[in-house]
C-alpha positions in Angstrom: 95.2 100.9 108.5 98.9 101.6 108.9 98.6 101.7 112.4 97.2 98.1 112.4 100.1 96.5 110.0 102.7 98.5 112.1 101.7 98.5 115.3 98.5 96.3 116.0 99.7 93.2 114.1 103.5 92.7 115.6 101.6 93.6 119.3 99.6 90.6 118.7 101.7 88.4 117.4 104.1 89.2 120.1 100.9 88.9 122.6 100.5 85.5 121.3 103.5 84.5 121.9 103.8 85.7 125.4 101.0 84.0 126.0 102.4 80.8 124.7 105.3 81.2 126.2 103.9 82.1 129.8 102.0 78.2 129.4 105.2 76.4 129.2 107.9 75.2 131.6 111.4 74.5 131.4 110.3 70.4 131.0 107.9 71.4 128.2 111.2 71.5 126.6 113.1 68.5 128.5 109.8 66.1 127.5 111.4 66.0 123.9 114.1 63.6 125.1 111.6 61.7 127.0 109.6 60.8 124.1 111.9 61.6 121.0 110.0 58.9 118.5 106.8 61.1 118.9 108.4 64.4 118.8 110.7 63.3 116.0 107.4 62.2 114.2 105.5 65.6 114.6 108.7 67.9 113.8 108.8 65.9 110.9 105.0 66.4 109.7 105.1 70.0 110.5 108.6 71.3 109.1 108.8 69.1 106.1 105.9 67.8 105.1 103.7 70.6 105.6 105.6 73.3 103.1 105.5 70.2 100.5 102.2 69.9 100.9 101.1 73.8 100.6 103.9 73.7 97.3 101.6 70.9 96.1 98.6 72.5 97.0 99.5 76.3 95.2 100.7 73.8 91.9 97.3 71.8 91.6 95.0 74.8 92.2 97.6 77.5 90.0 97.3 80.1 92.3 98.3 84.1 91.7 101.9 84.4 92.7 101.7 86.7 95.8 98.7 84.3 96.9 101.1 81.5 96.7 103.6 82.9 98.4 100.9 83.7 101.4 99.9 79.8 101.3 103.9 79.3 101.8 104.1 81.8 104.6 101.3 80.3 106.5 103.1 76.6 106.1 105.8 77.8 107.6 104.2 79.0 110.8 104.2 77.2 113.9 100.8 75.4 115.8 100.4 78.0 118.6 98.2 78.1 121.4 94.9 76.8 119.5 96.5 73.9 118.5 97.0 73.1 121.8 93.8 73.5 123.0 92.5 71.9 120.3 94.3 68.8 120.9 93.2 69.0 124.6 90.0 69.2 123.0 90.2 66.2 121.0 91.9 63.9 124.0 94.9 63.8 122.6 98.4 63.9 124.4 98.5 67.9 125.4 102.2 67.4 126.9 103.6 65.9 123.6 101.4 69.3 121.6 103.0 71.9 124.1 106.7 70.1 123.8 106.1 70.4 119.7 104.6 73.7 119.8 107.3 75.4 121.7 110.1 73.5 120.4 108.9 74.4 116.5 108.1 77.9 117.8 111.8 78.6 118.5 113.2 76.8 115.6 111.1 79.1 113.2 113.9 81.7 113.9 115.9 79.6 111.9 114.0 78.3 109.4 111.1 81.0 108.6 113.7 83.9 107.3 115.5 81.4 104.7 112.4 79.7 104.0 110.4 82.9 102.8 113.3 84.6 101.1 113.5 81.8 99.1 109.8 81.3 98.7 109.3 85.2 97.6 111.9 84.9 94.6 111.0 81.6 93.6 107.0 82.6 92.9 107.4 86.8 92.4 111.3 86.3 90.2 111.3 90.1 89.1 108.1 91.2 91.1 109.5 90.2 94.0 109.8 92.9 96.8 114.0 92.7 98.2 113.9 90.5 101.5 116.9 90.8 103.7 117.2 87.4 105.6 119.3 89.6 108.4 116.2 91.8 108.8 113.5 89.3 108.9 115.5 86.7 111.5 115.1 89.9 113.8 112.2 91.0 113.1 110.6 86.6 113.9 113.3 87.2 117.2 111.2 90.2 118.2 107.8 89.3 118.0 108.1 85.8 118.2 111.0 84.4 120.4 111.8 86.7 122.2 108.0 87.1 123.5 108.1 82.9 124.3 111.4 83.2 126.0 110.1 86.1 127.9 106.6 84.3 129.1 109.0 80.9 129.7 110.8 83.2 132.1 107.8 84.6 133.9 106.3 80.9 134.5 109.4 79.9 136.5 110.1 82.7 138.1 106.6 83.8 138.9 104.1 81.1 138.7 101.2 82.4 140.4 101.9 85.8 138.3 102.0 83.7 135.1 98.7 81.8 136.0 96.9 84.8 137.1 97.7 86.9 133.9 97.1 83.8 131.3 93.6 84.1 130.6 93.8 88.0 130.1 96.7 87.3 127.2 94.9 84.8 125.9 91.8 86.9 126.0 93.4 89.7 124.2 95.6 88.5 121.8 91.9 86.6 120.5 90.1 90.1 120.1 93.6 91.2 118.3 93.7 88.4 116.0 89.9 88.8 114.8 90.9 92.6 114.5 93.5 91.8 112.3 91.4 89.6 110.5 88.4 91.2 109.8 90.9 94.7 108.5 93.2 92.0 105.9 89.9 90.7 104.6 88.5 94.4 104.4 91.6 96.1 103.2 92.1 92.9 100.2 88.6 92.8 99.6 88.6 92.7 96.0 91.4 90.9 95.5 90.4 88.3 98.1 86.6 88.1 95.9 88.4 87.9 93.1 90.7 84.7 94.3 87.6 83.2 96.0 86.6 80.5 94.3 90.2 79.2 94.3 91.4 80.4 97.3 88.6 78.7 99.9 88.6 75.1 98.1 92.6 75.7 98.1 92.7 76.7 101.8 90.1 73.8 102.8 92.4 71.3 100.8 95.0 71.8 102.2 93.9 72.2 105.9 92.2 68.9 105.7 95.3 66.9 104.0 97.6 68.0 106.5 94.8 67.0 109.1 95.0 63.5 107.5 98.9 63.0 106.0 99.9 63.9 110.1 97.8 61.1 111.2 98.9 58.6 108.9 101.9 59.5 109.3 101.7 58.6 113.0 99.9 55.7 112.3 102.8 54.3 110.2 105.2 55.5 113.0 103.0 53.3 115.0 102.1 55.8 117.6 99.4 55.4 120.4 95.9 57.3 119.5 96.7 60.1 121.6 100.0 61.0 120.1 98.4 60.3 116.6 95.7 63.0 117.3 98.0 65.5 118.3 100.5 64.8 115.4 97.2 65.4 113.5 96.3 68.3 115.1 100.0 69.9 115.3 100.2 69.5 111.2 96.8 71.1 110.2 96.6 73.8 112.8 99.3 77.1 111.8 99.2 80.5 113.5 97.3 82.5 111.0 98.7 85.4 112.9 101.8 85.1 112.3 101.5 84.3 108.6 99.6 88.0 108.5 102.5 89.4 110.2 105.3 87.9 107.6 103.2 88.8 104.8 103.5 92.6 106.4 106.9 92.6 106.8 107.9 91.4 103.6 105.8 92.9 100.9 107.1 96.5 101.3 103.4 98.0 101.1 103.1 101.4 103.1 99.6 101.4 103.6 96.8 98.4 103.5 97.5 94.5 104.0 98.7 92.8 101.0 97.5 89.9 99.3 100.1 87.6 100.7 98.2 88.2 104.1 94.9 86.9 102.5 95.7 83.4 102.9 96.9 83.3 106.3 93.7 86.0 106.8 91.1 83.5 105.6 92.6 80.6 106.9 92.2 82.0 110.0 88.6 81.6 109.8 88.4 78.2 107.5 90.2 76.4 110.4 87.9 75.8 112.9 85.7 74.7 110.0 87.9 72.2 109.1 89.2 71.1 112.6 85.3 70.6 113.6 84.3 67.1 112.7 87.8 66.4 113.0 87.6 67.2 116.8 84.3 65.6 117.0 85.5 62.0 115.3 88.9 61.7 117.8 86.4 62.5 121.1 84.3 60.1 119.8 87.4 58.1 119.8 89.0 59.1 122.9 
């Protein structure tokens, strides 16, 4: 187990990243001038309103304190490279998804460190393990950034490389996330049967209100269909993985996942639940 949280959870993440990373361009990030209204709209969704939303969420339902400060962690966490193919998927505007995805992803260097100190203290006061924000911006510059940067780097310099070894990162940093998965459920699995019958309705609320509060949120911004989609898309959909990984880093455990990852753990599988008839109304709308 502690060679999974040590060295098999940051080695995905970090795959994941890579593999995000090696998918984007230099105008990926230049697109965000191009269309700022849409971009603006979907930053907007996924850094502000989303946290409120998951603060909302762990208020109504009551939920233990390290279990809220997992649904906080998870909130905080970028769309990644499912939410872009989900919003292929669902016909919306891929370009605008990509440009959000990798702009947020880098931006969570800033904004993930303060964001979960604070969150830690504010639900755990004395329980709460010490989080050094110095400490945690390196640790997110490691095993997220830097791997983007990295596979950014790769793209232009090596394009036929980049294509080539896509598929295989994408490939394995899947097979690693269900790892990861399966061994937070296993490793929590009392806790997480415990904190059941709150934490699925919880997780399934809030995945489908971000779902809809991104859309009409578009829709008021008066967005095209495509670009309402993918606001949609870019709100609901977090990296699980890297909600896992936080959880790791901060709660000082030296052996087993704890129960901060079981959010992220089980949202990992409630997602593509959610995002299902989701995808299948907006095709149906394309």
């Amino acid at each position: 187990m502690d060679i999974l949280i040590n060295v098999v959870l940051p080695l995905s993440l970090a795959i994941i990243m890579l593999s995000l990373g090696i998918g984007l361009t230099v105008s990926d990030f230049a697109r965000v001038l191009r269309a700022p209204k849409a971009f603006g709209v979907g930053a907007i969704a996924q850094v502000i309103l989303l946290p409120l939303a998951a603060y909302a969420t762990v208020t109504v339902f009551g939920l233990p304190p390290a279990i809220a400060v997992g649904f906080m962690l998870l909130s905080f966490a970028p769309g990644g490279v499912t939410s872009n193919i989900l919003a292929k998927l669902a016909g919306g505007d891929v370009a605008l998804s990509v440009s959000l995805t990798a702009v947020i992803s880098l931006l969570c260097l800033l904004t993930v460190p303060a964001l979960t100190a604070w969150t830690v203290v504010h639900f755990m006061g004395d329980a709460a393990p010490p989080v050094s924000v110095a400490s945690l911006t390196l640790a997110v510059f490691l095993i997220t950034t830097l791997p983007v940067l990295i596979g950014v780097t790769i793209r232009h310099f090596a394009p036929r490389f980049a294509t080539r070894i896509d598929p295989i990162l994408s490939t394995l940093a899947t097979v690693l996330f269900i790892v990861i998965i399966i061994a937070a459920l296993a490793g929590n699995w009392d806790i997480f049967a415990t904190n059941l019958p709150t934490l699925g309705p919880a997780l399934i609320t809030l995945n489908v209100a971000l779902l809809l509060i991104g859309l009409g949120l578009a829709r008021l911004a008066a967005l095209n269909w495509q670009q309402s989609k993918t606001v949609s898309i870019e709100t609901g959909i977090q990296n699980a993985t890297l909600g896992v990984a936080l959880a790791g880093l901060i709660s000082g455990q030296t052996e087993g996942f704890s129960a901060m990852a079981l959010p992220s753990g089980v949202y990992g599988i409630t997602m593509y639940l959610v995002a299902a008839p989701f995808l299948a109304w907006y095709r149906s709308r394309s």
